[in-house]
Residue, then its C-alpha position, 0 to 999 in steps of 0.5 A: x500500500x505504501x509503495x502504491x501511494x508513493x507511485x500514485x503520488x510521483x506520477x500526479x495521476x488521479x488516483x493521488x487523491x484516492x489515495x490520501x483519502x483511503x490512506x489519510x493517516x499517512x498522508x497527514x503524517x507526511x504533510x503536517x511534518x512538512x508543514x512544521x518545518x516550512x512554516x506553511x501549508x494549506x493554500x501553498x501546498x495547492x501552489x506548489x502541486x499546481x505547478x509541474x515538477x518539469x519546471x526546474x527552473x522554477x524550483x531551483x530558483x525558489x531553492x536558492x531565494x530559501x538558502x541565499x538570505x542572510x539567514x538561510x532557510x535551510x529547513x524549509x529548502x530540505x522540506x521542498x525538495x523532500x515534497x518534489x523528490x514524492x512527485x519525482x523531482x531529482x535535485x541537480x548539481x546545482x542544488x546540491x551545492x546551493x544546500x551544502x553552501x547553506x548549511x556551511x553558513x549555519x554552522x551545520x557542518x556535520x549535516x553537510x559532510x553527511x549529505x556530501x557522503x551520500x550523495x550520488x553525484x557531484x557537481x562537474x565543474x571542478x572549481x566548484x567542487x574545490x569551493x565545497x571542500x574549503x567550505x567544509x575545511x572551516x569545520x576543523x574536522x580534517x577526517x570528515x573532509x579528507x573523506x569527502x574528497x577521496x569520494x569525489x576523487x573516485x566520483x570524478x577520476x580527472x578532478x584533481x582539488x587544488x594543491x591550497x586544499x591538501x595544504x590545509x588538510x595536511x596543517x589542519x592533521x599536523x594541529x591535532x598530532x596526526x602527522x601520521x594521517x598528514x602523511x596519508x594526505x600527502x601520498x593522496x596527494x602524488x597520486x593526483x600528479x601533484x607535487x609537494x611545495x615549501x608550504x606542504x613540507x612546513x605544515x608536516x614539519x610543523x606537525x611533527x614538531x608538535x608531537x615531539x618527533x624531532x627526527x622526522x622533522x629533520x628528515x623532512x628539511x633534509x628532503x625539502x633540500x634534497x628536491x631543491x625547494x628552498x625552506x622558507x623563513x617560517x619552516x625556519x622558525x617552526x623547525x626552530x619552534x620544536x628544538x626549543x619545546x624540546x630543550x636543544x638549545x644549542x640547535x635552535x640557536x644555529x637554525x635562528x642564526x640561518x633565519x636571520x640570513x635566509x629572511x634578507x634571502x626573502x622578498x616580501x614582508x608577509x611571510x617573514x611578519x609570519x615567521x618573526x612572531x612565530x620565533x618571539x611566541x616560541x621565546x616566550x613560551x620557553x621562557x627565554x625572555x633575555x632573547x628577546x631582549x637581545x633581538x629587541x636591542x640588535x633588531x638582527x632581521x634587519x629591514x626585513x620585518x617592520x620595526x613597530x610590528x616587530x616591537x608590538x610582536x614582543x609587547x603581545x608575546x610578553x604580555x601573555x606571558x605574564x612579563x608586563x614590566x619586561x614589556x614596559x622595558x620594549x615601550x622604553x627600547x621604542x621610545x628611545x628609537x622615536x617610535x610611539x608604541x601602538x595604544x592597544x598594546x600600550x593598554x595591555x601593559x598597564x592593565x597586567x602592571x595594575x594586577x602586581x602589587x605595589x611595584x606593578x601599579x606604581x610602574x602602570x601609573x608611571x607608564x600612564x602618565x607617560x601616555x599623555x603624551x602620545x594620546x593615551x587614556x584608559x578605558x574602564x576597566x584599565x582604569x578601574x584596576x589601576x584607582x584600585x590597586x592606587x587605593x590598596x597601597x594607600x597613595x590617595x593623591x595619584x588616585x585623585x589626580x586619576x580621577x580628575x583626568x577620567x572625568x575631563x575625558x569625553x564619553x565618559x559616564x561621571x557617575x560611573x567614575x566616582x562610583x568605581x573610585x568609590x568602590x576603590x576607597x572601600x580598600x582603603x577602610x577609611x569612611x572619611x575619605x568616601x564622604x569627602x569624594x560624596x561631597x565632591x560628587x555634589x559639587x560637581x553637579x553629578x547626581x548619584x545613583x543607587x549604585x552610590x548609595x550601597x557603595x557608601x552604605x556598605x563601606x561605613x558597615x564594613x568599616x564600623x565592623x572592622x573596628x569592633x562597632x557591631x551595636x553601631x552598624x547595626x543600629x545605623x542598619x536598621x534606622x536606614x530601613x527605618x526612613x525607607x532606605x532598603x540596603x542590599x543583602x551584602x550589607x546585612x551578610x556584613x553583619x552576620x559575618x562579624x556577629x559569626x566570628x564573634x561567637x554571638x548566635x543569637x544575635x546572626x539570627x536576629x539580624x537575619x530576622x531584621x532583614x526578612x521582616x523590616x528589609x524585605x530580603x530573603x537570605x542567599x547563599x552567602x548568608x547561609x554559608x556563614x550561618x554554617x561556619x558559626x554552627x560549626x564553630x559552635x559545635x566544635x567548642x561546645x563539649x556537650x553532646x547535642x542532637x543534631x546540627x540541623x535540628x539546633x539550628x532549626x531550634x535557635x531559628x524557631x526562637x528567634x523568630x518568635x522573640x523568645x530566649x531559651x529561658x522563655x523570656x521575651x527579647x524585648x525585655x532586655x538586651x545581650x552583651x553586645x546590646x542587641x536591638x530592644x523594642x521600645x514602647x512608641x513615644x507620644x508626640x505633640x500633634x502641634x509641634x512646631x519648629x523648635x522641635x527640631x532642636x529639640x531632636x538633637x539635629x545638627x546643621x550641615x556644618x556640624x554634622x559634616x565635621x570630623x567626618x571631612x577634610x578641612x578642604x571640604x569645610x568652610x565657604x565650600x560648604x555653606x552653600x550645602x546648609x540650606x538643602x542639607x538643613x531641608x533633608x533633616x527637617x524632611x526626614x524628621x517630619x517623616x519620623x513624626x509623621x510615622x512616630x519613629x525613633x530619631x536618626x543617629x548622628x552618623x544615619x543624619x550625615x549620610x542623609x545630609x550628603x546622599 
């Protein structure tokens, strides 16, 4: 039955529509596949049956307009042509290559070889075939290609792919140490009438290298001379690439001494760029560093190879290798000669000096300066590590000087720039030093953001912490979430951390309540694994036996959510060593208070409030102009206070208002 739906469907009889009726099982099946992977059906699929497959014109144009948008249609090109192959349509050369090209686009290589493989014919035109099989070489899949070309070789005995084509299959086996396969590539080769050329033989050395046979290296450069191809300046360096990765010095040194000869042999720069940076990668990755010092010094190449590349060569190589100031050592070599270094690699240098301590920072900021000069100013994240480790070694003025040079820049985010310096002051654990930057901020008209704020949040709880100030991080904690300010989950994790290092179990957990009820945040992993180390801690210590860990925690979590101490006394009733937060009857307010309330609360004015807490610079006739809208802030917060019948700010919650 099968067989005749198919015969009745190929040859468009009427019989056709007897058979989707009597058979409309199979039938649905087949079309609503199509109709998943085409997209269409319905009035297309009556187009498509009113149109003869004899047209193929028509058909192979359609193929093309689905596989040549920027976005192949591949799917739905493989649909049409499964829905002609029913009605007898054979695809032609054409399409096969229209598909195969397609499916390279998508990056669906695997598919591609496979349809290659079991394809019954392949296009005659011998170019395109070449064209189909550098395609598929982009996959990195030698095996998969090599198949595909021995079956059009067998396919078509007078079509010969191009000597470029086993070139890369030959490279392509030698990067994954398979020289042994190269070497079957290469007999393939002679057997099609070509002949090996000075490319074939560096890509088999270079293959051979890689695995470590060194002899069968040699041979081949033996042979290449023997069959009078002169090795070029690269073989050079791929032979010399593989006695270093082998510790023969002494060989390497004398086949580098014959590139420098064989390179002013060579006209063109293309292929000596290649090979010098092949040579500086090789000396860098063995570690011969003073090498490149030396070629740096004498420029043994000569004119052969551009100086600024050959210069930006080592700077790159040096860089990867972890020697930012051996490369710092190339820029001043540069300089010296009345060469400007190029600007990335110039930026690489100080970004890898930024990340080595004190010495790497000073030289980045020293090389930075420098770089004005010439045009240089660092991106973003250049200039993040750099105010960073300027903060972690304590040297505020050139961290300044920084600042003020990022925020002259055009296309600069302003914010931005303070709130990374910001986050840069928090190395130095020094809060006056961040209020002082917030008044700068607002003095220079840039407004901050929620960013800003947890920064400066942050480093004061971070800072009250270190100096063993729990009760007062904690009370300036809660009276922010008290006025409406909901700080991150970082800044409570603080506080557990500290209350965990010290011992204080119930009052982790009770600041863990503080932030699921009154912030609205729920504990994330941080906090948990905190918790866990203050268990352990706990459990180590404690030399009675307990039931279990999770069942203790569960208990002391279950008290401290209900108020009540292991004694059955309430928590609002008293406080623990530490002071933990007590809950106080509300107090009465006079529904008709006046101005001099204010006073009353203890308010400061800006000035006050400001004063130990800021340089002297930031004082005096800058700051007057800040009392009135620091004084409206206070007046504001207080009337929320009221209105709310909550408790009055502290001083340090007061002048982080004034300011934010």
């Amino acid at each position: 039955m099968r067989q005749l739906l198919h015969r009745c469907l190929e040859e468009r009889n009427p019989c056709s529509r007897k058979a989707s009726v009597f058979f409309p099982g199979l039938c649905t099946k087949v079309y609503i596949g199509d109709e998943n992977h085409s997209g269409v059906g319905g009035d297309d699929d009556e187009e498509e049956e009113s149109i003869s497959v004899r047209d193929r014109s028509y058909w192979s144009q359609k193929i093309q307009v689905l596989c040549g948008d920027e976005k192949p249609k591949v799917d739905q090109a493989l649909t049409l042509l499964h829905r002609l192959h029913l009605r007898g349509y054979r695809p032609d050369s054409l399409d096969l290559v229209v598909i195969i090209l397609a499916l390279c686009r998508t990056g669906r290589f695997p598919e591609a070889h496979r349809r290659l493989l079991l394809s019954p014919s392949y296009p005659d035109d011998h170019q395109t075939c070449n064209s189909l099989l550098s395609q598929l070489l982009r996959a990195n899949t030698p095996h998969l290609t090599f198949r595909v070309l021995r079956r059009m070789t067998d396919a078509d005995p007078a079509f010969v792919p191009s000597i470029s084509i086993y070139n890369r299959l030959v490279h392509q086996f030698g990067s994954v140490s398979q020289p042994k396969e190269a070497q079957q590539v290469l007999m393939h080769l002679q057997t099609r009438g070509l002949f090996l050329n000075g490319v074939t033989y560096t890509s088999l050395i270079g293959g051979f290298c890689q695995c470590g046979d060194l002899e069968s290296a040699c041979r081949l450069f033996d042979e290449m001379r023997i069959k009078g191809i002169t090795p070029n300046s690269l073989t050079y360096t791929v032979l010399c690439r593989g006695y270093l990765n082998n510790r023969k010095v002494a060989e390497a040194m004398k086949l580098m001494n014959e590139l420098w000869v064989r390179m002013r042999d060579v006209e063109g720069t293309s292929i000596n760029a290649a090979a010098f940076a092949n040579l500086i990668e090789a000396l860098c990755h063995n570690r011969m560093f003073h090498e490149v010092f030396r070629i740096a010094e004498d420029m043994p190449q000569g004119n052969c190879v551009c100086e600024e590349f050959a210069y930006s060569q080592m700077i790159d190589s040096l860089c990867r290798a972890g020697r930012n100031h051996g490369a710092s050592r190339i820029v001043y070599i540069m300089r010296k000669r009345g060469f400007i270094p190029p600007l990335l690699s110039y930026n690489s240098i100080i970004h890898g000096l930024s990340k080595e301590g004190e010495g790497g920072c000073m030289r980045a900021y020293q090389l930075f300066e420098e770089g004005i000069t010439f045009g240089y100013s660092p991106p973003e994240p250049t200039y993040k590590v750099i105010v960073e480790g300027l903060c972690q070694v304590n040297d505020l003025a050139k961290a300044r000087y920084l600042v003020d040079f990022m925020l002259k820049q055009e296309n600069n985010d302003k914010t931005r720039i303070y709130n990374i310096f910001l986050g840069a002051l928090c190395f130095m654990n020094n809060p006056t030093e961040l209020l002082n930057l917030l008044v700068s901020m607002l003095q220079n008209g840039c407004r901050p953001d929620i960013v800003t704020l947890n920064t400066v949040i942050c480093a004061i709880t971070r800072g009250l912490c270190n100096a063993g100030k729990l009760s007062e991080a904690r009370d300036f904690l809660y009276e922010l979430v008290d006025c409406g300010i909901r700080p991150k989950i970082v800044s409570y994790n603080i506080l557990i951390d500290k209350a965990s290092s010290m011992g204080l179990k119930r009052e982790a957990y009770q600041i863990m309540k503080e932030m699921k009820d009154n912030a609205g945040l729920e504990p994330d992993a941080v906090t948990w694994r905190t918790l866990d180390k203050l268990h352990k801690h706990s459990f180590a210590k404690s030399p009675a036996p307990v039931e279990s860990l999770d069942d203790e925690m569960v208990k002391e979590s279950s008290d401290m959510l209900i108020g009540q101490d292991k004694t059955g006394s309430n928590l609002n009733e008293g406080t623990n060593k530490l002071g933990a937060r007590q809950v106080f009857p509300e107090p009465k307010l006079q529904q008709d208070a006046s101005e001099d309330a204010v006073d009353s609360l203890n308010v400061e004015t800006g000035e006050e409030a400001l004063r130990g807490l800021v340089d002297s610079d930031f004082t005096g006739d800058r700051l007057k102009e800040y009392n009135g809208a620091y004084n409206d802030v206070v007046r504001e917060i207080t009337k929320l206070s009221r209105a709310e019948k909550r408790e009055p700010l502290s001083k340090l919650a007061r002048r982080v208002f004034g300011l934010l």
